[in-house]
CHARMM internal coordinates of N, CA and C (Angstrom, degrees):
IC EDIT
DIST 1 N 1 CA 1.4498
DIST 1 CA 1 C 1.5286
ANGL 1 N 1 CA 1 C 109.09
DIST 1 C 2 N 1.3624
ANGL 1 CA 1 C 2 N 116.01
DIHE 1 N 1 CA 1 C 2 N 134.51
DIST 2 N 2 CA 1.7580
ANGL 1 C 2 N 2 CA 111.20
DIHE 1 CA 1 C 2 N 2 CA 174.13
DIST 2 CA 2 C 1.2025
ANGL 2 N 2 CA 2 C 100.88
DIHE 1 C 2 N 2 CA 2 C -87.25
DIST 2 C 3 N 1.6333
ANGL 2 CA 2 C 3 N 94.41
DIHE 2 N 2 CA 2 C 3 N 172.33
DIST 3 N 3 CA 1.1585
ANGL 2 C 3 N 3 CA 116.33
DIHE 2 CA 2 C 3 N 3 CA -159.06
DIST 3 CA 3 C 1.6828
ANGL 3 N 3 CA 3 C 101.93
DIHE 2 C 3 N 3 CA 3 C -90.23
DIST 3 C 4 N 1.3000
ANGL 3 CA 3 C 4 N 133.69
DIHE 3 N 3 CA 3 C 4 N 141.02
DIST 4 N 4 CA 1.5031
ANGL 3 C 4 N 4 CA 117.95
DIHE 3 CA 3 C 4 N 4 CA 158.97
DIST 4 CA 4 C 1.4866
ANGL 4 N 4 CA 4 C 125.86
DIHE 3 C 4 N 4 CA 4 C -34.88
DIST 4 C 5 N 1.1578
ANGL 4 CA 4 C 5 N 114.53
DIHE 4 N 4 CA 4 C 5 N -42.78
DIST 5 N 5 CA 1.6151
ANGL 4 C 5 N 5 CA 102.59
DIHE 4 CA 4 C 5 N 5 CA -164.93
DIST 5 CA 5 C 1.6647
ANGL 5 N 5 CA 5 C 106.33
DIHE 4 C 5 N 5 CA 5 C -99.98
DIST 5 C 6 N 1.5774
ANGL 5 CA 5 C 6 N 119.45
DIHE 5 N 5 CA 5 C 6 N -11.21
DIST 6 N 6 CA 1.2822
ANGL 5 C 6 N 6 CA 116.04
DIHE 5 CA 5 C 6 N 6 CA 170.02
DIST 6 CA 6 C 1.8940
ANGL 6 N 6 CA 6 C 123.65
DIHE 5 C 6 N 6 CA 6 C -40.79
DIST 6 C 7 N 2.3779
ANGL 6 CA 6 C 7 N 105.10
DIHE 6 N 6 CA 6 C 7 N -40.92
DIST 7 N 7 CA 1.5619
ANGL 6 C 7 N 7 CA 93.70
DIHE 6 CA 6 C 7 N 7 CA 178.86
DIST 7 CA 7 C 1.1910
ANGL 7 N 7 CA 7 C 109.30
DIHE 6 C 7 N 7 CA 7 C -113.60
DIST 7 C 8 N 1.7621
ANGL 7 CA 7 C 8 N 112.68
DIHE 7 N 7 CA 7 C 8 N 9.53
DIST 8 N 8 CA 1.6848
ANGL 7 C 8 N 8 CA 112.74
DIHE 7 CA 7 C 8 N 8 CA 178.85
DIST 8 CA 8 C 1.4549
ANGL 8 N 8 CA 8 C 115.81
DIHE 7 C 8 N 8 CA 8 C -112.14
DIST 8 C 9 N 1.1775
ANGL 8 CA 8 C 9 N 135.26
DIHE 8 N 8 CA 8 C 9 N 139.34
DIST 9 N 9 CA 1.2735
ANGL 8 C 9 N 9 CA 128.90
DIHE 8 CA 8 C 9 N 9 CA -146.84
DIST 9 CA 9 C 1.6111
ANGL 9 N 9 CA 9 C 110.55
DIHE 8 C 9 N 9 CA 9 C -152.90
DIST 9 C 10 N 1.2382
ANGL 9 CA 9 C 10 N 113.44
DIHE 9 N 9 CA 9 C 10 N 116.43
DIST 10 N 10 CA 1.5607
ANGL 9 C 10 N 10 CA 105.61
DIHE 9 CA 9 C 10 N 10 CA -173.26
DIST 10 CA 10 C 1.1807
ANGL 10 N 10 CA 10 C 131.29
DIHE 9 C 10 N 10 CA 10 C -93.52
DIST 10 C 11 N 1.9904
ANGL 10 CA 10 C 11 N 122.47
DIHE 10 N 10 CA 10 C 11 N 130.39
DIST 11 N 11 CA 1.1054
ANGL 10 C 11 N 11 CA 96.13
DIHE 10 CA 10 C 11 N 11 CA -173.13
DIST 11 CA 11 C 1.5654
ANGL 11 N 11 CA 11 C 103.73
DIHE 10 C 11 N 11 CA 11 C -138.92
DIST 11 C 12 N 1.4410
ANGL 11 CA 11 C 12 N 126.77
DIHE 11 N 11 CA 11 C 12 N -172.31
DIST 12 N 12 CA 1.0471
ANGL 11 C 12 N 12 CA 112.32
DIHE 11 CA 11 C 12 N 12 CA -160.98
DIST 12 CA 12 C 1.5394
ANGL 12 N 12 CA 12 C 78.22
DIHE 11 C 12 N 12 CA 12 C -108.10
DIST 12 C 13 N 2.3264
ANGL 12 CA 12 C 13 N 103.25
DIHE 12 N 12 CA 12 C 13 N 169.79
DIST 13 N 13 CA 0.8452
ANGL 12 C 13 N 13 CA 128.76
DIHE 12 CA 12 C 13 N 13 CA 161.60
DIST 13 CA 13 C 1.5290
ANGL 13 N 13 CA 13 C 123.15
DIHE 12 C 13 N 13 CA 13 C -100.73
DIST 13 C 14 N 1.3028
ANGL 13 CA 13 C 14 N 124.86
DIHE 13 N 13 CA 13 C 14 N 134.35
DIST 14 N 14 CA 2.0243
ANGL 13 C 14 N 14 CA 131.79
DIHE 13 CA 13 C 14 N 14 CA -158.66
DIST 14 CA 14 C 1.8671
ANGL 14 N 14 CA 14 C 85.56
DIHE 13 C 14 N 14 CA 14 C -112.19
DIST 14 C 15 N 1.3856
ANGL 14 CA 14 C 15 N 107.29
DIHE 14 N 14 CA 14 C 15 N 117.58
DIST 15 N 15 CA 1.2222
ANGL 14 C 15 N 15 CA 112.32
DIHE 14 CA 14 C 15 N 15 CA 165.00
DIST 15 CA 15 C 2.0317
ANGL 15 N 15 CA 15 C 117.09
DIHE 14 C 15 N 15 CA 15 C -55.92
DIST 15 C 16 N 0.7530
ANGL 15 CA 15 C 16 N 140.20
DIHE 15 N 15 CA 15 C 16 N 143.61
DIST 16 N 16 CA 1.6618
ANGL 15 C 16 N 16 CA 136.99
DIHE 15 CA 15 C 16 N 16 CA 173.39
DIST 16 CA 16 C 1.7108
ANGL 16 N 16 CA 16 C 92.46
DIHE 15 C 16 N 16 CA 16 C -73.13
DIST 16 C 17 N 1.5017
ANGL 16 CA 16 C 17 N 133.49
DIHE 16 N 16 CA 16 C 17 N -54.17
DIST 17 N 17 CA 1.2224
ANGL 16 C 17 N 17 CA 125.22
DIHE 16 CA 16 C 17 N 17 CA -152.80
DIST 17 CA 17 C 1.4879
ANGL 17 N 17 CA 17 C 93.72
DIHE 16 C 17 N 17 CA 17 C -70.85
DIST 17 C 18 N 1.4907
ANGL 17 CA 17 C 18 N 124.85
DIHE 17 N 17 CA 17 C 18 N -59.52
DIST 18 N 18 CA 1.5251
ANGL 17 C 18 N 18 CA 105.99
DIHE 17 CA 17 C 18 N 18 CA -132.89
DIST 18 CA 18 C 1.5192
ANGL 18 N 18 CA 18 C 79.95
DIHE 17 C 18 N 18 CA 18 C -127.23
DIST 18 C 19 N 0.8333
ANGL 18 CA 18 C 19 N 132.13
DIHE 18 N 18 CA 18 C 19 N 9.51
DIST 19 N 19 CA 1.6356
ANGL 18 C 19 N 19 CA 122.10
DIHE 18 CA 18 C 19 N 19 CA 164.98
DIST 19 CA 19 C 1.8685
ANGL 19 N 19 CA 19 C 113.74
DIHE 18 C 19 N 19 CA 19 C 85.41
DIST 19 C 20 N 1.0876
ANGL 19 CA 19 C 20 N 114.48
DIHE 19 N 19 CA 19 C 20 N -10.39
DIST 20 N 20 CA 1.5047
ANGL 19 C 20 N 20 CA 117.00
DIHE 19 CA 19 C 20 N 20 CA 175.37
DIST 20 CA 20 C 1.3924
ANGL 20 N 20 CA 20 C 127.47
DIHE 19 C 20 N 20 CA 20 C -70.10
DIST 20 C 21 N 1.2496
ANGL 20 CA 20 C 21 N 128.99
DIHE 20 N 20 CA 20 C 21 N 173.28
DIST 21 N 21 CA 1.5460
ANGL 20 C 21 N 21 CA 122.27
DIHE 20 CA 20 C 21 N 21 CA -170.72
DIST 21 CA 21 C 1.8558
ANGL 21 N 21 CA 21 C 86.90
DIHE 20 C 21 N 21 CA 21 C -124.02
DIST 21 C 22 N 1.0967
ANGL 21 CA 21 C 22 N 119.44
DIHE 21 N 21 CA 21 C 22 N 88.20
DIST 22 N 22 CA 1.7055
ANGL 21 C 22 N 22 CA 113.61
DIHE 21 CA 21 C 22 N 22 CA 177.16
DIST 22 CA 22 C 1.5456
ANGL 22 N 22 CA 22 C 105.12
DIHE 21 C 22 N 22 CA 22 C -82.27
DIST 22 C 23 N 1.4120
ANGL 22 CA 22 C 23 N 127.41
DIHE 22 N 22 CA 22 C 23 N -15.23
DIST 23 N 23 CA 1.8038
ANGL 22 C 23 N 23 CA 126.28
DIHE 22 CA 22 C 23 N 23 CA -146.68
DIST 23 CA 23 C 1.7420
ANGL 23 N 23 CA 23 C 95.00
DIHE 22 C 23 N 23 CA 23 C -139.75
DIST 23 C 24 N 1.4954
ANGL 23 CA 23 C 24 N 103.31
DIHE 23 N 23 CA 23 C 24 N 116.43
DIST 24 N 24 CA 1.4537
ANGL 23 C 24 N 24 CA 108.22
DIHE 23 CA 23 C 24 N 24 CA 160.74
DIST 24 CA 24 C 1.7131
ANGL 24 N 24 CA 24 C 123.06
DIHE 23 C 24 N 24 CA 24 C -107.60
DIST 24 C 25 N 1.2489
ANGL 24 CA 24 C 25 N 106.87
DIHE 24 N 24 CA 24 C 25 N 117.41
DIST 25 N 25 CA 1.8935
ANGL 24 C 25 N 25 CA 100.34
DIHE 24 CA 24 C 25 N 25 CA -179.81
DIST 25 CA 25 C 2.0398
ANGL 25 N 25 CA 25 C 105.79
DIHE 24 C 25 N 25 CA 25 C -136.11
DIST 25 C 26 N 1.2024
ANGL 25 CA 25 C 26 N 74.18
DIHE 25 N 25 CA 25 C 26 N 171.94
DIST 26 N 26 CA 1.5889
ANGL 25 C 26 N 26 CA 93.59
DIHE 25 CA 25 C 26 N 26 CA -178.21
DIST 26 CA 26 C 1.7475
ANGL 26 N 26 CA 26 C 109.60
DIHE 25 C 26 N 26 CA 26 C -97.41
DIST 26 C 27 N 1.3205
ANGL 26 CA 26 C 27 N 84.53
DIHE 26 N 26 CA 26 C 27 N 163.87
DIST 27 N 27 CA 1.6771
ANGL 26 C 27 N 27 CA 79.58
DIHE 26 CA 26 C 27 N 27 CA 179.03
DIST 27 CA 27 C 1.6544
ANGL 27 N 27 CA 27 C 106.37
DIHE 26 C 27 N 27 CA 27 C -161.38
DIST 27 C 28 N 1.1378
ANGL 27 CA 27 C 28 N 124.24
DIHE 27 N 27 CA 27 C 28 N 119.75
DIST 28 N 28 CA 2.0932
ANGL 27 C 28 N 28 CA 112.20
DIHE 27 CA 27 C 28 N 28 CA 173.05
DIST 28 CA 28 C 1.3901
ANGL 28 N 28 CA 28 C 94.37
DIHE 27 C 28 N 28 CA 28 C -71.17
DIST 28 C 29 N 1.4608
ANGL 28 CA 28 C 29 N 89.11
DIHE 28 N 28 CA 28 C 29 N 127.32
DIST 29 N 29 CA 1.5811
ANGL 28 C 29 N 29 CA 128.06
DIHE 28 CA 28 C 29 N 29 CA 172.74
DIST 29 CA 29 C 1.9370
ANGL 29 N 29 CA 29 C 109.32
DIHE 28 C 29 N 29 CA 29 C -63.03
DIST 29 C 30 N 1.3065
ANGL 29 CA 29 C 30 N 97.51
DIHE 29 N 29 CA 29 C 30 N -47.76
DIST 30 N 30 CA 1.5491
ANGL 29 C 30 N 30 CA 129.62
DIHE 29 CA 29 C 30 N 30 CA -174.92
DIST 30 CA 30 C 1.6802
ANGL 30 N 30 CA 30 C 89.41
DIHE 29 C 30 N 30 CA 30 C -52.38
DIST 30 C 31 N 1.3833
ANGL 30 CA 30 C 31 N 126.04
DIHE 30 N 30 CA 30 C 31 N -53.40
DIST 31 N 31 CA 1.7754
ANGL 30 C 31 N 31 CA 125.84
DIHE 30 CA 30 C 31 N 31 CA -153.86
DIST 31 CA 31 C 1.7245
ANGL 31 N 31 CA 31 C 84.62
DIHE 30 C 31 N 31 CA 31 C -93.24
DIST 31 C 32 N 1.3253
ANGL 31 CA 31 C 32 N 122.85
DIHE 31 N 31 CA 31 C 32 N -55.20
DIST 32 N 32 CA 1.2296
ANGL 31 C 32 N 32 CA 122.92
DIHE 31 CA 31 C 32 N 32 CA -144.47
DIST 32 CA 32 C 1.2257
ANGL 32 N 32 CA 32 C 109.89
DIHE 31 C 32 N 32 CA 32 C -105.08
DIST 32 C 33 N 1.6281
ANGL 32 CA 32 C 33 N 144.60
DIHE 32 N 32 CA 32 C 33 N 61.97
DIST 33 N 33 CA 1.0456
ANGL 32 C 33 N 33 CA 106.17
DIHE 32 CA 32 C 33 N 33 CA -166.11
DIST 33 CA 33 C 1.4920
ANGL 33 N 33 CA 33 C 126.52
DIHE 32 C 33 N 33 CA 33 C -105.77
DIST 33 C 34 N 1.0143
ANGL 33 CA 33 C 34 N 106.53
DIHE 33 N 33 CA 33 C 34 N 29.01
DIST 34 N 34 CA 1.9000
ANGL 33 C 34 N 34 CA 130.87
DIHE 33 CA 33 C 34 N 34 CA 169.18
DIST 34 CA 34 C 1.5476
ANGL 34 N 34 CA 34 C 103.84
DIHE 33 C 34 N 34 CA 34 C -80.75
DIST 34 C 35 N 1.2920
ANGL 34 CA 34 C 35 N 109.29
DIHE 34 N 34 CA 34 C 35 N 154.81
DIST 35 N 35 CA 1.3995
ANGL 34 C 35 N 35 CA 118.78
DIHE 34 CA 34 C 35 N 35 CA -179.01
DIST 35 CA 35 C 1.7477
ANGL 35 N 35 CA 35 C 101.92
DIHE 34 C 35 N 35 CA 35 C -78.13
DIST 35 C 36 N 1.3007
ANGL 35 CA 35 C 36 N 129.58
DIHE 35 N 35 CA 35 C 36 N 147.08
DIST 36 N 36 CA 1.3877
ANGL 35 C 36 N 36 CA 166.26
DIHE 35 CA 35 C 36 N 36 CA -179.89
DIST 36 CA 36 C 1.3225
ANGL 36 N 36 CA 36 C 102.08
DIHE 35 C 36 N 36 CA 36 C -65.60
DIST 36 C 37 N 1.5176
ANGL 36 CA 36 C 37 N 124.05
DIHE 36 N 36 CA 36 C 37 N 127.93
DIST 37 N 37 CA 1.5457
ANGL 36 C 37 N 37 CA 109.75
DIHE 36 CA 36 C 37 N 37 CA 150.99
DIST 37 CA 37 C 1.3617
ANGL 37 N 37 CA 37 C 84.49
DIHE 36 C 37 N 37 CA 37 C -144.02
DIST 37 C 38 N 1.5889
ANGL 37 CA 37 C 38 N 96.98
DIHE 37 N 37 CA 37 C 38 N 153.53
DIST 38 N 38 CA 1.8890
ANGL 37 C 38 N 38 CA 103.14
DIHE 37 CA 37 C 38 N 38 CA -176.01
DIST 38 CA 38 C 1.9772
ANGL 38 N 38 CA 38 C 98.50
DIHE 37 C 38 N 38 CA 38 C -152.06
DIST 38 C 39 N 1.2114
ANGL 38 CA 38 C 39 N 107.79
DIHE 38 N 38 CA 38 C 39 N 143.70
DIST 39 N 39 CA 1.4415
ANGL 38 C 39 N 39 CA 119.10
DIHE 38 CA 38 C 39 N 39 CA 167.97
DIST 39 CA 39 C 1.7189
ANGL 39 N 39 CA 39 C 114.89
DIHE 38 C 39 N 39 CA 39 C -65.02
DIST 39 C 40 N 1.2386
ANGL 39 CA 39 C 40 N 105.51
DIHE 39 N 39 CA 39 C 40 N 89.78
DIST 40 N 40 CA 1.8091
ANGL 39 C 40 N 40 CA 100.15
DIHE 39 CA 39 C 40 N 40 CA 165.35
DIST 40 CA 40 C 1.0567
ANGL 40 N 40 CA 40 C 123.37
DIHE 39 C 40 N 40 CA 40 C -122.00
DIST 40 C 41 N 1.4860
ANGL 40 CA 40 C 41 N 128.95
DIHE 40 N 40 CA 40 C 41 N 173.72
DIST 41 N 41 CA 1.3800
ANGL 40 C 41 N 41 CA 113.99
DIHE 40 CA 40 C 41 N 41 CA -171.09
DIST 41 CA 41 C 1.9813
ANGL 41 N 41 CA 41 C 111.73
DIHE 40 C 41 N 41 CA 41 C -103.12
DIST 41 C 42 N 0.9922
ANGL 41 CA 41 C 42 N 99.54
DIHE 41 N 41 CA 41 C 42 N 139.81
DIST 42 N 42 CA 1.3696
ANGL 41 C 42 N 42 CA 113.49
DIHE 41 CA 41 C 42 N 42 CA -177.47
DIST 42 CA 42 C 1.1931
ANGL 42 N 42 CA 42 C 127.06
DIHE 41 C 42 N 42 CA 42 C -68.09
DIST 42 C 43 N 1.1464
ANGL 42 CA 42 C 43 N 151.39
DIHE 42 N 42 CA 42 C 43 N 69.10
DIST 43 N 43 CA 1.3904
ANGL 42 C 43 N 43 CA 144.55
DIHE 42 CA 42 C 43 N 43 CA -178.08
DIST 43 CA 43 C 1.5431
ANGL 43 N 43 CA 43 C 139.39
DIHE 42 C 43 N 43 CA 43 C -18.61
DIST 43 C 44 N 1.3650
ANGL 43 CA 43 C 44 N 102.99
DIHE 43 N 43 CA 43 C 44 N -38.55
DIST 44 N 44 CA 1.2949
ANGL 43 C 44 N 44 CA 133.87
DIHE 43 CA 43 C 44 N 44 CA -165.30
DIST 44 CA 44 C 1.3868
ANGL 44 N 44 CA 44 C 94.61
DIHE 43 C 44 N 44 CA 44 C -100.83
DIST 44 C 45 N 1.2080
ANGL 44 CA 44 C 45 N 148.00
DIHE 44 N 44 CA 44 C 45 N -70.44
DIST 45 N 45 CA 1.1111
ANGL 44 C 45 N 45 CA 128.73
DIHE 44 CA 44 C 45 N 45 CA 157.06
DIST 45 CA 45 C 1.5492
ANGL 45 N 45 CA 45 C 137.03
DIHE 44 C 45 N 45 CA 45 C -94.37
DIST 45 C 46 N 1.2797
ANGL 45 CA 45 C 46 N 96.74
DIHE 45 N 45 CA 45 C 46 N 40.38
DIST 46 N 46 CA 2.0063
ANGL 45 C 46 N 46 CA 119.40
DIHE 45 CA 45 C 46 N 46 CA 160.61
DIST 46 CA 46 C 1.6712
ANGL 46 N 46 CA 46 C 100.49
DIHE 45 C 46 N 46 CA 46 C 29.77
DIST 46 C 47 N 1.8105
ANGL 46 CA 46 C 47 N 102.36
DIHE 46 N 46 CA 46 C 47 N 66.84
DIST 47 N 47 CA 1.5844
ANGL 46 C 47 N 47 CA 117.66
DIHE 46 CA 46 C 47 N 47 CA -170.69
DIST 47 CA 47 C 1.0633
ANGL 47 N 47 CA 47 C 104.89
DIHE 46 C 47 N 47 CA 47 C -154.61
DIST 47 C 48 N 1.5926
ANGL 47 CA 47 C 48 N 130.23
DIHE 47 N 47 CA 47 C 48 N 136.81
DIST 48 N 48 CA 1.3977
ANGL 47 C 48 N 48 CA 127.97
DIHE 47 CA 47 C 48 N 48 CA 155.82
DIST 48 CA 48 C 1.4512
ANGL 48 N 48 CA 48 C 96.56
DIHE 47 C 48 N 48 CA 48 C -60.98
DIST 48 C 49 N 1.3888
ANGL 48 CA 48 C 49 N 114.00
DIHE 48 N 48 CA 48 C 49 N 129.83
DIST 49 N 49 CA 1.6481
ANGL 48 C 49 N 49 CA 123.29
DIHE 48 CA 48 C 49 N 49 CA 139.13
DIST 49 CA 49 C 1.1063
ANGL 49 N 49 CA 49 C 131.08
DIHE 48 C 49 N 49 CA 49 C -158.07
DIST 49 C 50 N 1.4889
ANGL 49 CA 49 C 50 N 119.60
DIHE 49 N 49 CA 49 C 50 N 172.00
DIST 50 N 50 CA 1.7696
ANGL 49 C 50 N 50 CA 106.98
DIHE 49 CA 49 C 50 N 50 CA -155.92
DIST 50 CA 50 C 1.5162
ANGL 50 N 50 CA 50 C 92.82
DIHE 49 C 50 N 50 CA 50 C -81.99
DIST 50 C 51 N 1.7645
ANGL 50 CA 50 C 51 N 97.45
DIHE 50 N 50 CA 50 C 51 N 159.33
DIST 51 N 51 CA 0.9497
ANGL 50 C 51 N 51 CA 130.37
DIHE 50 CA 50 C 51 N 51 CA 168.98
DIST 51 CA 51 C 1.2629
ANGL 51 N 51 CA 51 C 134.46
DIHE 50 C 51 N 51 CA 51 C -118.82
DIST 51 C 52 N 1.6601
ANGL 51 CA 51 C 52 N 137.02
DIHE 51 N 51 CA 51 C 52 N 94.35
DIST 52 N 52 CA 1.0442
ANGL 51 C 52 N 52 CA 111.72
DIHE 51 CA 51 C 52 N 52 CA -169.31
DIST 52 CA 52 C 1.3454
ANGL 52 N 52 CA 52 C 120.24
DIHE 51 C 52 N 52 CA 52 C -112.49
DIST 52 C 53 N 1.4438
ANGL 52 CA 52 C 53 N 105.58
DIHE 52 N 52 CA 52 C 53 N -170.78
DIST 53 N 53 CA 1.7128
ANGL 52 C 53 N 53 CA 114.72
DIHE 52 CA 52 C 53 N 53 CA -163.46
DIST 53 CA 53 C 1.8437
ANGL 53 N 53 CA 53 C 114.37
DIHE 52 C 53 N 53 CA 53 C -71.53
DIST 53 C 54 N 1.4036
ANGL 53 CA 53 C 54 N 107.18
DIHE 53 N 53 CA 53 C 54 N 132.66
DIST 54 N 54 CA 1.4295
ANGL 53 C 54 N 54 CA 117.02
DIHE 53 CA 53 C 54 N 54 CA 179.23
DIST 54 CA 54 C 2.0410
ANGL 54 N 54 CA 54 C 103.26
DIHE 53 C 54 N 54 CA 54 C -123.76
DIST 54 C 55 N 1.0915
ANGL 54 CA 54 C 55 N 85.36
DIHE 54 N 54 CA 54 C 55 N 157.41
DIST 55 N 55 CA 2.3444
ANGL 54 C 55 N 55 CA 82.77
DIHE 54 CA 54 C 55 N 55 CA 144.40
DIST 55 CA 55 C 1.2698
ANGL 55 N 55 CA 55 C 112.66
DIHE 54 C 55 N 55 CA 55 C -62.94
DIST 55 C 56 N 1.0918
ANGL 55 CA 55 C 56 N 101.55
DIHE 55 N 55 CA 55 C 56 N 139.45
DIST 56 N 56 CA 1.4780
ANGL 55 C 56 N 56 CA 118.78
DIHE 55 CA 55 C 56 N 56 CA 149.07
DIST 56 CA 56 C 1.3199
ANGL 56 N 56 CA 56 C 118.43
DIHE 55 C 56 N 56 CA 56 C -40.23
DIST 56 C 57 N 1.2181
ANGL 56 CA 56 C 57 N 125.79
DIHE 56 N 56 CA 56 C 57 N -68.48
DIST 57 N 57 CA 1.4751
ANGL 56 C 57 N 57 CA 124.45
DIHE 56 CA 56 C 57 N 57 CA -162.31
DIST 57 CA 57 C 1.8952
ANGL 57 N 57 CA 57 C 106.18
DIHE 56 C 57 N 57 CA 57 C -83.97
DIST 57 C 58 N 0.9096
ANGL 57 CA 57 C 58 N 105.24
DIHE 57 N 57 CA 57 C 58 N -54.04
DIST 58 N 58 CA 1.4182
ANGL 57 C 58 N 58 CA 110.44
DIHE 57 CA 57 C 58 N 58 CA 177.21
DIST 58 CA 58 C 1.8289
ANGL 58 N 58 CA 58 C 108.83
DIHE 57 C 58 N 58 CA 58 C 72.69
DIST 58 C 59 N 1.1707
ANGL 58 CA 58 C 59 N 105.90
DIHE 58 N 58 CA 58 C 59 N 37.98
DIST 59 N 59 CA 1.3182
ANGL 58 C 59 N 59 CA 109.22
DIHE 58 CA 58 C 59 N 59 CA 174.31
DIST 59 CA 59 C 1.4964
ANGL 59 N 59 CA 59 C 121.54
DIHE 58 C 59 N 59 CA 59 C 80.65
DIST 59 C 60 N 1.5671
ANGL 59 CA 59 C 60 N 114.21
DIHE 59 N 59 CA 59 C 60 N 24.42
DIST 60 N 60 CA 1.2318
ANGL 59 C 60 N 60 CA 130.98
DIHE 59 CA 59 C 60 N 60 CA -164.99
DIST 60 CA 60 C 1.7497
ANGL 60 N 60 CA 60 C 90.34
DIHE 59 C 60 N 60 CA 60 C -113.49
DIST 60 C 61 N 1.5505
ANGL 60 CA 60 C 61 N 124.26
DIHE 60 N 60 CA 60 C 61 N 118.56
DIST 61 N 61 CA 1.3272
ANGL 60 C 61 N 61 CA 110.97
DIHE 60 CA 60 C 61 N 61 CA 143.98
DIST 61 CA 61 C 2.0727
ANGL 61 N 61 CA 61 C 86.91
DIHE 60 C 61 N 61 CA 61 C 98.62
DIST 61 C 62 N 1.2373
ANGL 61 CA 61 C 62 N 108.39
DIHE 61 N 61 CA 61 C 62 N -5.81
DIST 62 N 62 CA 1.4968
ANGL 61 C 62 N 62 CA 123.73
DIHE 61 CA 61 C 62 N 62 CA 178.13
DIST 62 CA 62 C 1.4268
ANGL 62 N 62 CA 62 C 108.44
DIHE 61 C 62 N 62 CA 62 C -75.73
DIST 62 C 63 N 1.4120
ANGL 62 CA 62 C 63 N 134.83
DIHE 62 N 62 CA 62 C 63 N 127.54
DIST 63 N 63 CA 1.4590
ANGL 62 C 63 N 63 CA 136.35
DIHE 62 CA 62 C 63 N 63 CA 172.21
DIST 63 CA 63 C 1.3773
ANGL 63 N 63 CA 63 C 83.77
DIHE 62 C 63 N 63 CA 63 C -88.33
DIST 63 C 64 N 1.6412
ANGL 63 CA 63 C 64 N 106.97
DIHE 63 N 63 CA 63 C 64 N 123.16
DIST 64 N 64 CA 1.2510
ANGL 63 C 64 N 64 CA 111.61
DIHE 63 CA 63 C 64 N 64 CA 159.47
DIST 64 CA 64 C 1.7315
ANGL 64 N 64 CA 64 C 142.78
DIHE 63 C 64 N 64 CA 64 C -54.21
DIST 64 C 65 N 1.3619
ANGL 64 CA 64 C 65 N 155.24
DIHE 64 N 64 CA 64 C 65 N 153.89
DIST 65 N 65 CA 1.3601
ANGL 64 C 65 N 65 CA 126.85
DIHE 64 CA 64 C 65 N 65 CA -158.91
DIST 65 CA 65 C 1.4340
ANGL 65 N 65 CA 65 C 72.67
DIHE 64 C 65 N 65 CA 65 C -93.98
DIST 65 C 66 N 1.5492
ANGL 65 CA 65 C 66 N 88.12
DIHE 65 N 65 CA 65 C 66 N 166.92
DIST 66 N 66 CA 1.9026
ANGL 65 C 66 N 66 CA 90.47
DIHE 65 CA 65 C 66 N 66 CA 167.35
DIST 66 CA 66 C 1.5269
ANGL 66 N 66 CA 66 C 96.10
DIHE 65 C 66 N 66 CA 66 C -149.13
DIST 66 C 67 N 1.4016
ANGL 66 CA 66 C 67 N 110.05
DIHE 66 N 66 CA 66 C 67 N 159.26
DIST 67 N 67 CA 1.5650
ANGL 66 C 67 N 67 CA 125.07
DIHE 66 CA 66 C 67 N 67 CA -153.78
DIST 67 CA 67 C 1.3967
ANGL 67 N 67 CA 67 C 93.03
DIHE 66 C 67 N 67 CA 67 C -123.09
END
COOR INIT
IC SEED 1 N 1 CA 1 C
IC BUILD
């Protein structure tokens, strides 16, 4: 049996207007494997606009590689 998180994978959503990540979702990698864009509403500037797919972490909480 697999594991849940082996084909679902979470990532954040990047507003287009104001650059923030307000929306976290999952998505199977396995069905989808193109990047995400979806209509949500923006907080920061009180607007539907698309949002599309980033990482989650974005280099936050990342041990850097080192050479």
């Amino acid at each position: 049996m697999a594991k849940k998180s082996e084909k679902r994978k979470i990532v954040g959503l990047v507003c287009k207007a104001c650059g923030g990540r307000h929306y976290y979702t999952t998505k199977n990698t396995m069905n989808v494997p193109d990047k995400i864009a979806l209509i949500k509403y923006c907080p920061v500037k009180r607007v539907r606009t698309k949002q599309t797919e980033t990482k989650k972490n974005l280099g936050r909480n990342v041990v850097p590689v080192r050479r």
